[in-house]
Backbone bond lengths (Angstrom), bond angles and torsions (degrees), N, CA, C in turn:
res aa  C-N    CA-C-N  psi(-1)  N-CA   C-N-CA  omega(-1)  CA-C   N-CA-C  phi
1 X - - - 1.468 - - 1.528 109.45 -
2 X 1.272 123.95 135.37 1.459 135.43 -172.44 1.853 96.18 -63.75
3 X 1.102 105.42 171.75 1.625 112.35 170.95 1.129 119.44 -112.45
4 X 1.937 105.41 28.61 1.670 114.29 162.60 1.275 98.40 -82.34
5 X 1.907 104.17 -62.23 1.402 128.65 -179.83 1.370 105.59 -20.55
6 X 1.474 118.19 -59.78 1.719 124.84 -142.61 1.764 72.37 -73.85
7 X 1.257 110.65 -74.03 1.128 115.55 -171.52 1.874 121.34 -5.05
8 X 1.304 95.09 -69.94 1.307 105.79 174.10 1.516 130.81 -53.38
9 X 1.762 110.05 -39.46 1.149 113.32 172.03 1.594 109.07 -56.76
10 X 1.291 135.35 -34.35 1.604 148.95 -131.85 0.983 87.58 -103.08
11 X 1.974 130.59 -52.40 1.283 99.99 -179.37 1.615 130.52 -98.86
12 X 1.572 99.21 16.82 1.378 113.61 175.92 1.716 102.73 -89.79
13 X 1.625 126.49 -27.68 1.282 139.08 162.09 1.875 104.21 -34.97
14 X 1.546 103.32 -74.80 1.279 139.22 -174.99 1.759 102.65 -37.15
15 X 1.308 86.66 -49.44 1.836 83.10 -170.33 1.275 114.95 -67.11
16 X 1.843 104.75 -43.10 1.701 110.22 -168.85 1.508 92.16 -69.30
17 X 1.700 137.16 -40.07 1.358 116.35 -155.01 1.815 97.41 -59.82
18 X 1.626 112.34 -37.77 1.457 101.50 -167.65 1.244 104.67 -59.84
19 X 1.266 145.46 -42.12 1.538 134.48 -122.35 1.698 86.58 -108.17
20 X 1.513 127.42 2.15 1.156 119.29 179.30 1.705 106.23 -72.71
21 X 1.662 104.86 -19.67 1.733 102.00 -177.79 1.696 95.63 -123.56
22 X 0.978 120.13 -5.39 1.864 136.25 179.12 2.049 88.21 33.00
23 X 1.135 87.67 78.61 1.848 87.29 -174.20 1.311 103.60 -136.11
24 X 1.206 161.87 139.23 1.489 147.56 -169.75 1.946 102.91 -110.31
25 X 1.421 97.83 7.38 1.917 92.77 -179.98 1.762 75.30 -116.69
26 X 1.119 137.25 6.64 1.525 104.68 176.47 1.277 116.52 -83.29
27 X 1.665 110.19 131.58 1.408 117.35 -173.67 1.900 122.69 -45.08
28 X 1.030 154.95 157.42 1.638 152.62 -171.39 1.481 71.49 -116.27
29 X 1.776 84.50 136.05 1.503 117.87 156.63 1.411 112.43 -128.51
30 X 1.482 89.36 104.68 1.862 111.73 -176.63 1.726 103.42 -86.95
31 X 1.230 117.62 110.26 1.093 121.28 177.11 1.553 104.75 -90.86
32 X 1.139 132.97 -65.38 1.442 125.00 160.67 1.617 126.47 21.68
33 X 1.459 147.11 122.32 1.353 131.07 -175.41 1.117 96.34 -62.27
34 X 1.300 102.80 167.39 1.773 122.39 167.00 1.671 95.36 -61.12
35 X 1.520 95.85 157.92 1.997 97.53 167.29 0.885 110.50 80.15
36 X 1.519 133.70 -12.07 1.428 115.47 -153.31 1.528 105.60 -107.47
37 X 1.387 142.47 159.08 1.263 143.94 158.78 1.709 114.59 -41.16
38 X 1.468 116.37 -56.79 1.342 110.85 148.59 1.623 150.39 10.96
39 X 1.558 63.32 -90.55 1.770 90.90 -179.87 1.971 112.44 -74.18
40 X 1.058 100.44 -16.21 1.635 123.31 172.58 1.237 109.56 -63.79
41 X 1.680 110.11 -70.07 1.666 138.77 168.20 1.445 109.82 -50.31
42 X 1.187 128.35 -18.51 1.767 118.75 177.77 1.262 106.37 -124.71
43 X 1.298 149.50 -19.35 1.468 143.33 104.41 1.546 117.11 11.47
44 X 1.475 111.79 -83.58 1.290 132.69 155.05 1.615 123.84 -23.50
45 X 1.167 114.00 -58.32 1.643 110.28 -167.71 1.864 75.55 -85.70
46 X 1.096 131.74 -86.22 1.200 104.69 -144.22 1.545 125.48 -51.21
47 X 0.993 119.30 -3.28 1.480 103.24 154.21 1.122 143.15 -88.18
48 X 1.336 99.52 -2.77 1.613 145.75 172.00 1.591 89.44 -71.03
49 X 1.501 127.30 -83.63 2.056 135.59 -175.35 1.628 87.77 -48.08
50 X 1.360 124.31 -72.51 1.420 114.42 -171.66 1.699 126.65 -17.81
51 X 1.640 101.55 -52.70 1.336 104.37 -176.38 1.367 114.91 -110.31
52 X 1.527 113.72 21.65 1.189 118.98 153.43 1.408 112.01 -74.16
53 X 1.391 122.78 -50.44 1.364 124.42 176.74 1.157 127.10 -70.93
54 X 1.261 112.53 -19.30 2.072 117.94 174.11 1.562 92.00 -81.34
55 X 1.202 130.03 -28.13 1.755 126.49 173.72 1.419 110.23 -70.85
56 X 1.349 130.55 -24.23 1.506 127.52 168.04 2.092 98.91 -89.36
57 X 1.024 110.89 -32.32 1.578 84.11 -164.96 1.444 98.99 -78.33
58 X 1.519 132.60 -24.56 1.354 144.30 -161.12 1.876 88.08 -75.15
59 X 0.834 118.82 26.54 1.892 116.46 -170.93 1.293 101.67 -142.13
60 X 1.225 118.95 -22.76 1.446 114.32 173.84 1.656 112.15 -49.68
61 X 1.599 105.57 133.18 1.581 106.11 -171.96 2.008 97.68 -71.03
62 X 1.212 104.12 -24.42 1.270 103.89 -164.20 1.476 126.62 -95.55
63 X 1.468 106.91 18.71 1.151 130.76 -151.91 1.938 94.20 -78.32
64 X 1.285 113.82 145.85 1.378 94.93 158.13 1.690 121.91 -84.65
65 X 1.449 112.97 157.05 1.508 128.44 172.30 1.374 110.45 -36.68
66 X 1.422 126.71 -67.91 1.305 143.59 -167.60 2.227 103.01 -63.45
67 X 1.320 87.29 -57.07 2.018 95.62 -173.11 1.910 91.78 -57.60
68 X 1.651 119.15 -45.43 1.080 94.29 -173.58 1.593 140.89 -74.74
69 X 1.800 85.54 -25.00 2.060 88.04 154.28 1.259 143.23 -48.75
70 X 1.705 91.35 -29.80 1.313 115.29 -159.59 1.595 87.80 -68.80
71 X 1.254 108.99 -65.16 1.510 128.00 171.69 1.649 127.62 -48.59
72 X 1.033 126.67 -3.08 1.482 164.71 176.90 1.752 95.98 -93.60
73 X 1.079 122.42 -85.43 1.424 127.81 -163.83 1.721 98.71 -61.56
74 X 1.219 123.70 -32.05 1.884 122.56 -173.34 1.794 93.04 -71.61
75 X 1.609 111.59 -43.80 1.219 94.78 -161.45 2.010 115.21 -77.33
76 X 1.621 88.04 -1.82 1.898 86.93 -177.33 1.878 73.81 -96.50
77 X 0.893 135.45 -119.11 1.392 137.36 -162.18 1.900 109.34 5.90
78 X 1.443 101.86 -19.40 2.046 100.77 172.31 1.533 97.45 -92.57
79 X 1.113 101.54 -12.92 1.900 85.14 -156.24 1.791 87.71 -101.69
80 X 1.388 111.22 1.98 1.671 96.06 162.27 1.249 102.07 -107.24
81 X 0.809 131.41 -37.33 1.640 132.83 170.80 1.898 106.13 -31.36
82 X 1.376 100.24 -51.47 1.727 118.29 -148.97 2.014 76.48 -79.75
83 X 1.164 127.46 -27.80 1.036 124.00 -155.75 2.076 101.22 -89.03
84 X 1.346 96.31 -43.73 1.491 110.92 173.81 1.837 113.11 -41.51
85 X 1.866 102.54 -37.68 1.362 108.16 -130.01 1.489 64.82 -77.92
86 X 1.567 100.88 -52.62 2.114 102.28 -164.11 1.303 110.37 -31.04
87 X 1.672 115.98 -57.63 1.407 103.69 176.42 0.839 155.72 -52.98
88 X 1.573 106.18 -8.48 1.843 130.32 -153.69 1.603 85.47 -114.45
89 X 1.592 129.40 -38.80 1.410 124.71 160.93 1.632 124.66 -58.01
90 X 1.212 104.23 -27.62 1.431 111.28 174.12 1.730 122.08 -76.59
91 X 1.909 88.73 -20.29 1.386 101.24 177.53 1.554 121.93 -71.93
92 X 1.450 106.14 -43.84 1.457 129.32 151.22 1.418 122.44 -20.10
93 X 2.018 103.45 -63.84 1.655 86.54 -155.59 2.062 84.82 -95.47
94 X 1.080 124.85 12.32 1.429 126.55 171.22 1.790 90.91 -69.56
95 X 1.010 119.33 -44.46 1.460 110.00 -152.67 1.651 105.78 -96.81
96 X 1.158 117.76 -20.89 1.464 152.59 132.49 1.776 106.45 -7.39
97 X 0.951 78.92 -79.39 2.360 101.06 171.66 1.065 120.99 -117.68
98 X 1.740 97.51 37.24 2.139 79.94 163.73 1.250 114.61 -70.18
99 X 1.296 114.87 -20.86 1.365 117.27 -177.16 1.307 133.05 -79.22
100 X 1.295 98.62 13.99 1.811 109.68 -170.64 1.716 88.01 -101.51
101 X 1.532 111.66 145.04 1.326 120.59 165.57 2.049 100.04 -89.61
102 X 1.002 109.96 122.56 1.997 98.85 158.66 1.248 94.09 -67.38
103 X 2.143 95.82 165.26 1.323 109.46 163.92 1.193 116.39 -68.51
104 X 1.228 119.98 169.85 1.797 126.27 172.84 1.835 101.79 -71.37
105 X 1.072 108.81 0.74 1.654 114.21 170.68 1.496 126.69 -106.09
106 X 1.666 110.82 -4.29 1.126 120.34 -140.78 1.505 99.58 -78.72
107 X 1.497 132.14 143.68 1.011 138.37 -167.37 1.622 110.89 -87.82
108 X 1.350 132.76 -167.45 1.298 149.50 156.34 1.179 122.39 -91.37
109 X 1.509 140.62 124.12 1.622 105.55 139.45 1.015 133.82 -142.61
110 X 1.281 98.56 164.59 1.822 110.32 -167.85 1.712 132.98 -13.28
111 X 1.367 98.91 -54.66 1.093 107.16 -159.80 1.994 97.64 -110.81
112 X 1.269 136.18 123.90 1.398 112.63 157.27 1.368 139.69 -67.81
113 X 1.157 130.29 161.87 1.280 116.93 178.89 1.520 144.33 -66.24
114 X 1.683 91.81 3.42 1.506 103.19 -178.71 1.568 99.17 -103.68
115 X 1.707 133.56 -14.37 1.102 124.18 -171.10 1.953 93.27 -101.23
116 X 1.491 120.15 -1.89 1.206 104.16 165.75 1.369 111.42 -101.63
117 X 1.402 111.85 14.82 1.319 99.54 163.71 1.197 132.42 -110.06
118 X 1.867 98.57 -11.21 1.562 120.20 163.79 1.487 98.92 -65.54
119 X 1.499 121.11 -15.26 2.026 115.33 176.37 1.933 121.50 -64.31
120 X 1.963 72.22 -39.85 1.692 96.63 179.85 1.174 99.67 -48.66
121 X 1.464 124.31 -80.46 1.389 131.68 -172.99 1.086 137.15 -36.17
122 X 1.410 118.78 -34.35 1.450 141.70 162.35 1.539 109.09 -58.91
123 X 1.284 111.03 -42.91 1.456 114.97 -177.62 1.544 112.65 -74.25
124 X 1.220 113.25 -27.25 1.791 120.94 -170.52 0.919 83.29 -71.59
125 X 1.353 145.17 -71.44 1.850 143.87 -160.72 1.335 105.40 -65.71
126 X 1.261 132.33 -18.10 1.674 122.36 171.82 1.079 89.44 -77.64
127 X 1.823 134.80 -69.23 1.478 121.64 -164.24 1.290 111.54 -54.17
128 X 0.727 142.87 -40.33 1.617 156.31 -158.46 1.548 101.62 -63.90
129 X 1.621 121.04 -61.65 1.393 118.80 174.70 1.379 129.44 -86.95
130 X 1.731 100.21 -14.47 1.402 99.31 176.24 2.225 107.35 -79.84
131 X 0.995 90.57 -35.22 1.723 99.23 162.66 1.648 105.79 -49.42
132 X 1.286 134.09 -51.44 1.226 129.22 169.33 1.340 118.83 -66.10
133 X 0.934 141.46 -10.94 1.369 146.64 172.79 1.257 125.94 -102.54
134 X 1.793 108.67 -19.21 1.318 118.19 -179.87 2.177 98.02 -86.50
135 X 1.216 122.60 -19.90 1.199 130.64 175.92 1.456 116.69 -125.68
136 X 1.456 117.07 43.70 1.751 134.51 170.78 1.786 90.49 -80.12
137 X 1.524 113.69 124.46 1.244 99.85 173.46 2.084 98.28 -91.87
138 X 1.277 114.01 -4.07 1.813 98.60 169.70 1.578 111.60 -67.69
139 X 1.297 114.47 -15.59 1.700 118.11 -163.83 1.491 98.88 -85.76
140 X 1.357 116.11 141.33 1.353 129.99 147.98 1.720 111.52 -14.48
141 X 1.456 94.34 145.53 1.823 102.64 148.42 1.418 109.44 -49.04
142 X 1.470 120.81 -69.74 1.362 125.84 175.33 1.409 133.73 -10.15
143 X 1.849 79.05 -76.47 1.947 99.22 175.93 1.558 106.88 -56.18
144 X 1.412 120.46 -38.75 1.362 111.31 -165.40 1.482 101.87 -92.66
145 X 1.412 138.46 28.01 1.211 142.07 -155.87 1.882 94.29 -125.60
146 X 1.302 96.73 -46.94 1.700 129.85 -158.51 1.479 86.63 -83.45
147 X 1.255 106.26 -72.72 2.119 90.72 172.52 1.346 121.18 -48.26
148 X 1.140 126.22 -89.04 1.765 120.09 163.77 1.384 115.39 5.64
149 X 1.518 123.28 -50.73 1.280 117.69 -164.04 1.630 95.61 -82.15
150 X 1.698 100.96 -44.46 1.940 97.64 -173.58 1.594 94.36 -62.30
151 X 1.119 150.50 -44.18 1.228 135.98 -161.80 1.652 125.07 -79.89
152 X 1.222 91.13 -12.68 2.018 107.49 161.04 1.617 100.74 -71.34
153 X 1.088 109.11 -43.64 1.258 114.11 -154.72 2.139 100.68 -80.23
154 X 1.126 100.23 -19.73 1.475 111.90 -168.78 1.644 97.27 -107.70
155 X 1.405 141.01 2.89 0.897 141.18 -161.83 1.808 94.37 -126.39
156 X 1.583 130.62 -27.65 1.169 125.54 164.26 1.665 114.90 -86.95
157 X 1.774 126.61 -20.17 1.324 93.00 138.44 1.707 141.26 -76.30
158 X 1.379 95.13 -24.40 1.724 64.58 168.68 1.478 130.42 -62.38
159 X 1.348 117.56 -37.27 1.309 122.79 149.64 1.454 116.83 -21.13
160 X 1.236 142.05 -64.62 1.262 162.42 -159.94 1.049 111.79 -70.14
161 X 1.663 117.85 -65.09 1.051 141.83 -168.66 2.234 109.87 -63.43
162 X 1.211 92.36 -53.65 1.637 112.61 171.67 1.596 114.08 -53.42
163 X 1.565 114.76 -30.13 1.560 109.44 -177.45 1.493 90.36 -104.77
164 X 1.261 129.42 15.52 1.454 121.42 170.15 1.209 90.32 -91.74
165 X 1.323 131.11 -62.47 1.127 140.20 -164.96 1.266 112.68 -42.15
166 X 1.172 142.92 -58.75 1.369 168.01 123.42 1.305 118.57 -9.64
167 X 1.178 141.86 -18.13 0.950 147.86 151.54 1.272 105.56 -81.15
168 X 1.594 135.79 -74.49 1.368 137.01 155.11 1.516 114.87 2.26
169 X 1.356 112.57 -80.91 1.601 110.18 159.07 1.460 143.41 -34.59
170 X 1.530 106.38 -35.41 1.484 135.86 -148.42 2.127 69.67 -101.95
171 X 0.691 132.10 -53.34 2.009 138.75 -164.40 1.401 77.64 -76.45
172 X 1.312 137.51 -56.13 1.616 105.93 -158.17 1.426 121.92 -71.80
173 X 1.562 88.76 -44.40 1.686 104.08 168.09 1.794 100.08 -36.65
174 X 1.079 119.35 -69.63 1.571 130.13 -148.27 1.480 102.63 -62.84
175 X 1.718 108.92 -20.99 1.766 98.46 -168.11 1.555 108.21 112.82
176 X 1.596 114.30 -10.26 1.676 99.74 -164.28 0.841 119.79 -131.84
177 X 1.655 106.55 35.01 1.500 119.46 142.35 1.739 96.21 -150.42
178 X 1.421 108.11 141.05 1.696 117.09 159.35 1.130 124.46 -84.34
179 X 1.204 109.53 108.34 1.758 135.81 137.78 1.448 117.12 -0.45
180 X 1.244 107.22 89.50 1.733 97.73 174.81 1.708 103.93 -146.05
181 X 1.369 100.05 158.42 1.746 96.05 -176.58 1.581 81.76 -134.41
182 X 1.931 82.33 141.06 1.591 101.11 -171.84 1.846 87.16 -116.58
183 X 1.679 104.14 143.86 1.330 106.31 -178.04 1.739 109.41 -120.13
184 X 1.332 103.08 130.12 1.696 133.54 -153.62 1.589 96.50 -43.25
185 X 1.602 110.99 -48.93 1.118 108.88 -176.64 1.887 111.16 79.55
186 X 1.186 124.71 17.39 1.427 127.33 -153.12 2.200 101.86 -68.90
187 X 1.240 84.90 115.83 1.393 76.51 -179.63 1.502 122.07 -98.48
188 X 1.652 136.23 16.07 1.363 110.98 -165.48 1.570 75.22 -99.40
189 X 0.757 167.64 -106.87 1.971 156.92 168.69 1.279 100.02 71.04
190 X 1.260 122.09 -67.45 1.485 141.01 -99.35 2.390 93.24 -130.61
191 X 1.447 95.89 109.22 1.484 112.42 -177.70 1.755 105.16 -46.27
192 X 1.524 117.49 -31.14 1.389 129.76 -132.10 1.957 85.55 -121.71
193 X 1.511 122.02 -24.81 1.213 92.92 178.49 1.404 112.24 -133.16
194 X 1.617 112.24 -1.99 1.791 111.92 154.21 1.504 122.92 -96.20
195 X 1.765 93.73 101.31 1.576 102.83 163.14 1.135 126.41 -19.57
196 X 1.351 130.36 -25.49 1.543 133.87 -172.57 1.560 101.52 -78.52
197 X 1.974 112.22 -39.49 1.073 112.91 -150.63 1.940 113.75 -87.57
198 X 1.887 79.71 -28.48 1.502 92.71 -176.84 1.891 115.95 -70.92
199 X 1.437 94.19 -29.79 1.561 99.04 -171.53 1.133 105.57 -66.03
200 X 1.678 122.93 -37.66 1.459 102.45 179.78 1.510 121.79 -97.32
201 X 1.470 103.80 11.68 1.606 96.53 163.25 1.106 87.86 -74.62
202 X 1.574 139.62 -72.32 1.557 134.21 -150.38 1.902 103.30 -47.50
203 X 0.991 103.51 -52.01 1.858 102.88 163.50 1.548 129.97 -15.67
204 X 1.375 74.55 -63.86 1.655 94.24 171.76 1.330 110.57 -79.80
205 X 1.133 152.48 -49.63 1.364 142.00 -145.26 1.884 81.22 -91.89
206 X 0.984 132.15 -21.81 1.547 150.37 170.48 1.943 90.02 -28.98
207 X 1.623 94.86 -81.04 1.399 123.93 -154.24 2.051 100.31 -76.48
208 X 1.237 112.09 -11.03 1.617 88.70 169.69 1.319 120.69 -91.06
């Protein structure tokens, strides 16, 4: 089996283990060995479902002010996390093919293979709920008419997307494209490079 395939099963694994408690504080049980690509890949999506669901409750009109900050700050603290994991996957298939020489022709591309697989993942949780919505028996003919069609339509990129992927791999392996991991660099995180963050440390260190 290719390591799109596995891929896909792992984060389609990932989704059903969450939705058995559909809870966003329930602990992930990574069965996967340590080390393994795996255990990386289902790691990955669930923090991926995690902040899919703090992105629907953070929308609630009825949400309180205070619960939704609270919920505001988890979902930037996932989206560096989700950002860490890409890199640490990118670190993988770098170490994966150090040993491959590229051709003296070998191209670039765009995207690496750990941020098209953070695409994969994104896509398993669209199919995943738009499939539930395309067969909600409370929903309209309509609604469930109108999903069906988006989920054909979301079911030939993953298709698409997976033999890109695979090819991507299948070119690095071969030499004819180079292997490189580009790092996000995400700065509102970071005490030292958001003005917002630094001014009020200096604030504080101001007032002791």
């Amino acid at each position: 089996m290719s390591i799109t395939n596995t891929a896909w099963e792992i984060f389609n694994q990932s989704i059903n283990d969450y939705h058995v408690k559909d809870n966003v504080d329930a602990p992930v049980k990574n069965q996967f060995p340590n080390g393994t690509l795996e255990r990386i890949l289902y790691a990955k999506n669930w923090i991926d479902t995690v902040q899919w669901h703090l992105e629907d409750i953070i929308r609630d009109t009825n949400i309180e002010p205070n619960e939704a900050l609270k919920i505001k700050r988890r979902i930037d603290a996932s989206n560096q996390e989700r950002t860490d994991m890409v890199e640490f996957i990118d670190s993988w298939f770098l170490e994966k093919y150090k040993n491959i020489t590229p051709n003296d022709n070998a191209r670039l591309n765009s995207e690496t293979p750990a941020w098209a697989f953070d695409r994969l993942s994104i896509l398993a949780l669209k199919i995943y709920h738009m499939s539930l919505e395309a067969h909600r028996d409370s929903a309209s003919d309509e609604h469930r008419n109108n999903c069906s069609q988006k989920l054909n339509v979301l079911l030939e990129q993953k298709k698409d997307l997976s033999e890109a992927i695979t090819q991507l791999l299948d070119d690095i392996e071969n030499g004819k494209i180079k292997m490189k991991s580009y790092k996000q660099m995400k700065m509102y995180n970071d005490e030292s490079l958001n003005p917002i963050l630094y001014q009020n440390l200096k604030n504080d260190q101001t007032k002791i």
